[in-house]
Every structure is written in structure tokens, then in C-alpha cells.
C-alpha positions as CSV (number, residue, x, y, z in Angstrom):
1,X,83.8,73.7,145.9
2,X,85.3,71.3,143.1
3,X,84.6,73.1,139.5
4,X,82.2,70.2,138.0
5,X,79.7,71.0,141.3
6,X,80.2,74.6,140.4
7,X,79.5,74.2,137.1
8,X,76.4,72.8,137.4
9,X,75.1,74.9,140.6
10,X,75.4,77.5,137.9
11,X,73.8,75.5,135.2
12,X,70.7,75.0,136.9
13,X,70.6,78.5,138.4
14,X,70.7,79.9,134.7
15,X,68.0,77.7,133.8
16,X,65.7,78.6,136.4
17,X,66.5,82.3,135.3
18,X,65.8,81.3,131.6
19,X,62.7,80.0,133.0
20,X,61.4,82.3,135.0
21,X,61.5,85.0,131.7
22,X,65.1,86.4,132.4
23,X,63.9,87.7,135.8
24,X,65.7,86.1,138.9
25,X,63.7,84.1,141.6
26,X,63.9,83.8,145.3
27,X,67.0,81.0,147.1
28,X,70.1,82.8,145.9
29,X,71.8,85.2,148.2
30,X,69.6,87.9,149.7
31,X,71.0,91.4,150.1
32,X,71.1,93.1,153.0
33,X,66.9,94.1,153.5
34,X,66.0,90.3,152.3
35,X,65.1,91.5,148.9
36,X,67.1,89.0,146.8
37,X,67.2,92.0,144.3
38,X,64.1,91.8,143.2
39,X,62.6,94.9,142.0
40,X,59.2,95.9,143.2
41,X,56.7,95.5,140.2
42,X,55.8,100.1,140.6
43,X,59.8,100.6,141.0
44,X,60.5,98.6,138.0
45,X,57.6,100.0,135.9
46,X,58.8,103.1,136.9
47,X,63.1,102.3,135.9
48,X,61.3,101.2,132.3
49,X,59.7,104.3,131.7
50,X,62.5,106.5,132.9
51,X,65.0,104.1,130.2
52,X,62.7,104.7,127.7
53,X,62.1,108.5,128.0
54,X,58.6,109.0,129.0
55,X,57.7,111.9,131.5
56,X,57.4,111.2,135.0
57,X,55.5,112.9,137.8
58,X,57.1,114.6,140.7
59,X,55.5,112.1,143.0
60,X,56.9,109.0,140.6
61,X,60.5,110.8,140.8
62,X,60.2,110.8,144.8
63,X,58.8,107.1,145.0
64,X,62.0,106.2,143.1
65,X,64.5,108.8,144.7
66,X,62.9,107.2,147.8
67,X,63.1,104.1,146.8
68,X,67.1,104.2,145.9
69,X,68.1,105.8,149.2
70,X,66.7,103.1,150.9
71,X,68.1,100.4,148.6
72,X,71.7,102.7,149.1
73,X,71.3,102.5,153.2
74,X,71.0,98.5,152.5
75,X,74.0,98.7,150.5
76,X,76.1,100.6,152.7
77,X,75.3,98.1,156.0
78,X,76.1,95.0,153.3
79,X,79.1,96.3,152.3
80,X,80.7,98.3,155.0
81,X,79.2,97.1,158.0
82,X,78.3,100.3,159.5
83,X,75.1,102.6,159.4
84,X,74.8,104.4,156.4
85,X,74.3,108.4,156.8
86,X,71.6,110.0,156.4
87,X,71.4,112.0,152.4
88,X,70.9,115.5,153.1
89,X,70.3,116.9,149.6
90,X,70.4,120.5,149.1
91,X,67.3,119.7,146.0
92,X,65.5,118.5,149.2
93,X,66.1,121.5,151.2
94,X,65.4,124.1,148.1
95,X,62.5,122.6,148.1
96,X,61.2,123.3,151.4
97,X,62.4,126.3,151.7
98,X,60.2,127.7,148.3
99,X,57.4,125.4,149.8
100,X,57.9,127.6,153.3
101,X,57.9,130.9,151.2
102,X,54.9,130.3,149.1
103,X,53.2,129.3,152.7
104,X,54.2,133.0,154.0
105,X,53.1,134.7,151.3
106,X,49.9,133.0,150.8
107,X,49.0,133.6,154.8
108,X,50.4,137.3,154.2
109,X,47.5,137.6,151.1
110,X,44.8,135.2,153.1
111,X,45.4,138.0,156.4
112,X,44.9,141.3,154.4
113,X,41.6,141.9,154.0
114,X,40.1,142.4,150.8
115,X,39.1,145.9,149.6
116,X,35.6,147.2,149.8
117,X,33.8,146.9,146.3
118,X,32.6,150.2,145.2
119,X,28.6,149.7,144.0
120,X,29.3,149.2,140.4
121,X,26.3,151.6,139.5
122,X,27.4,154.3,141.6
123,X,30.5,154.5,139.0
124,X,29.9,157.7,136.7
125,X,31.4,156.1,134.1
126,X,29.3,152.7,134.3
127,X,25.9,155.6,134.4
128,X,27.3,157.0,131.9
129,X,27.5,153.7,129.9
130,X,24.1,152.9,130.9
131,X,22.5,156.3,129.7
132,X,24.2,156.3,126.2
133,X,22.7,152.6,126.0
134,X,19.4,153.1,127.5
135,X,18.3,156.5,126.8
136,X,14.8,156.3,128.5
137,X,17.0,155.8,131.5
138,X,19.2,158.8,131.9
139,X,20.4,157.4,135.9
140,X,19.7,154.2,137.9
């Protein structure tokens, strides 16, 4: 391509970028899931409160961490070609492994059953309670 033609391609791109607010627009090159780097609006809100320190939710964290992986797998098959593997992360795994543990020991507390209550007024300390408030009624 002779420099001039370059030159101008890029001109005009930067002007529809200035235009458009600094965000880019749709016709260049797409990557490799057709995105043409666009962010998704949530993804983006998301990347701005991360860069400016606000708290996220766990489910915001995994809509990102999602959100990357899949962006990586795109970047992998542009870039290389081939499949990308699959990310096994030991956070991931941690983290169903506590869930599975908390599920065992909430079944192991839901299958014992529950102590008989002992009538409350059958106590001889509650009668005794009871007779030193109510005097006229030394038992119940």
C-alpha cells in the first residue's frame, strides 16, 4: 500500500474514533469471536469499577473471570491456530471442594434429629423462679 493511501486510511480511521467519543466502531479487523474488540457495556462497567477501586461482588468477579477466559480461548485460536486448553484453576477447585464440605456437613446436621425439649415448667429451677416471683403460686 503506497504511504499517502496509508496515511489517510489512518486519518479517517482516527477521526471516526475521535468521533465516536474515543471508543472504536465496527469495519476494522474483527478478532477471532467477531467482536472487533468491543467491550460489552456490563464487562466494561465492570473493568471501570475494578480501575477505580470500588468493591465488587463474587458474582461480578466470575462474570469477568468468565468473561476473560473466553476472550483468552479467542486469543489463543487467533494467534496460534490451535484450540486453546481448557483453565483448570486450583481457586476453582478450592472452591468446590469447601462448597462440597459445607453440603456434608449441613446434610450430616439436617439427618440428626433434634433433641427432645424438656417441658420448660417441669424445670425445678424455672418452678423455682416462678414461686419466688409469684408467691400465691408456689407450683404450676
Amino acid at each position: 500500500m503506497p504511504v499517502d493511501k496509508a496515511v489517510s486510511l489512518i486519518g479517517r480511521d482516527f477521526e471516526r474514533y475521535v468521533a465516536a467519543g474515543g471508543r472504536r466502531q465496527g469495519g476494522g479487523a474483527s478478532d477471532a469471536d467477531g467482536s472487533n474488540g468491543i467491550l460489552p457495556a456490563n464487562i466494561e462497567n465492570l473493568l471501570t469499577m475494578l480501575a477505580q477501586s470500588k468493591p465488587l461482588t463474587v458474582m461480578q468477579y466470575e462474570a469477568l473471570i468468565n468473561y476473560l477466559a473466553t476472550r483468552r480461548v479467542s486469543q489463543v485460536q487467533l494467534e496460534i491456530g490451535v484450540e486453546a486448553p481448557k483453565i483448570t484453576s486450583s481457586a476453582t477447585s478450592e472452591a468446590a471442594q469447601l462448597q462440597q464440605r459445607i453440603i456434608s456437613i449441613m446434610d450430616q446436621k439436617l439427618s440428626k434429629p433434634a433433641p427432645a425439649p424438656t417441658p420448660l415448667l417441669q424445670d425445678p429451677k424455672v418452678q423455682l423462679a416462678l414461686s419466688s416471683l409469684f408467691p400465691a403460686f408456689p407450683s404450676l
